[in-house]
C-alpha positions in Angstrom: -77.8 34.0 -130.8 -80.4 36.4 -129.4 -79.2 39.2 -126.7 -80.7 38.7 -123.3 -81.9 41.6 -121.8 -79.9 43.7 -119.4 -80.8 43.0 -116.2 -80.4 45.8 -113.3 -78.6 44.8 -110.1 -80.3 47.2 -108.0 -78.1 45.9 -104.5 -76.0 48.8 -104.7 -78.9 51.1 -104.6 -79.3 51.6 -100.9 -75.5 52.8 -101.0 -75.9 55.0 -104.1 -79.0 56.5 -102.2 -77.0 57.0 -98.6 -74.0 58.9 -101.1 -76.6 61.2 -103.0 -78.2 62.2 -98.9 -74.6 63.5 -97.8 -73.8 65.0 -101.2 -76.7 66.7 -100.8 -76.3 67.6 -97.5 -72.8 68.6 -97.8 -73.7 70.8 -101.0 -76.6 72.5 -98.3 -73.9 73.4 -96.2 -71.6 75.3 -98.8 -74.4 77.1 -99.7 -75.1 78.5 -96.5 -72.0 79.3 -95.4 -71.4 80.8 -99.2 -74.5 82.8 -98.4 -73.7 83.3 -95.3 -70.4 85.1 -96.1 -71.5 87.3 -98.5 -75.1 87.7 -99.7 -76.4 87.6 -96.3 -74.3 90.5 -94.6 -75.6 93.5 -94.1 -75.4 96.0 -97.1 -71.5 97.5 -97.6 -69.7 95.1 -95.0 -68.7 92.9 -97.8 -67.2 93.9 -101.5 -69.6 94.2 -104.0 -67.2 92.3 -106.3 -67.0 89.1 -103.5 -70.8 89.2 -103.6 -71.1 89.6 -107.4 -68.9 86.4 -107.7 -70.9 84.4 -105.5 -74.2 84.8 -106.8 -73.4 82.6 -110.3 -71.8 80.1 -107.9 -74.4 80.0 -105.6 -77.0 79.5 -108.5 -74.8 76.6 -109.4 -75.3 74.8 -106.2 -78.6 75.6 -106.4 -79.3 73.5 -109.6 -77.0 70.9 -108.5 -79.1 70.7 -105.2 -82.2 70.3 -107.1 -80.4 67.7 -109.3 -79.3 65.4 -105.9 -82.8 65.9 -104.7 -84.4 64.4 -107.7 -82.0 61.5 -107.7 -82.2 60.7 -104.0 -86.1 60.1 -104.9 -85.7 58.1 -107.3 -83.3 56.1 -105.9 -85.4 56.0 -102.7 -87.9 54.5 -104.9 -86.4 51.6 -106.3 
């Protein structure tokens, strides 16, 4: 008996779509306030080591901003 082809249910799109916007949004907002904290002060007010710890994490939410972006298009899409 030959397989049929899978075929995509693409009604839960919309709601995948809506999650990736306020993941992304959310993941905007730790960022700033991240930055905000420590990157952003003025030079000396804030450890070096607090600022040196937040850079890799802040490059983290960087990529996985750019990842949610690319997925809310192409989600938007379908």
């Amino acid at each position: 008996m030959p397989k049929l082809p899978f075929k995509h249910d693409k009604s839960h799109y919309p709601e995948y779509h809506a999650l990736l916007c306020r993941i992304h949004s959310d993941l905007e907002t730790i960022a700033y306030e991240l930055e905000s904290h420590t990157v952003n002060q003025p030079s000396g007010t804030v450890d070096p080591d607090i600022v040196f710890d937040a850079i890799p994490i802040l490059r983290k939410l960087k990529t996985a901003l750019e990842a949610t972006a690319q997925s809310k298009s192409f989600f938007k899409t379908k």
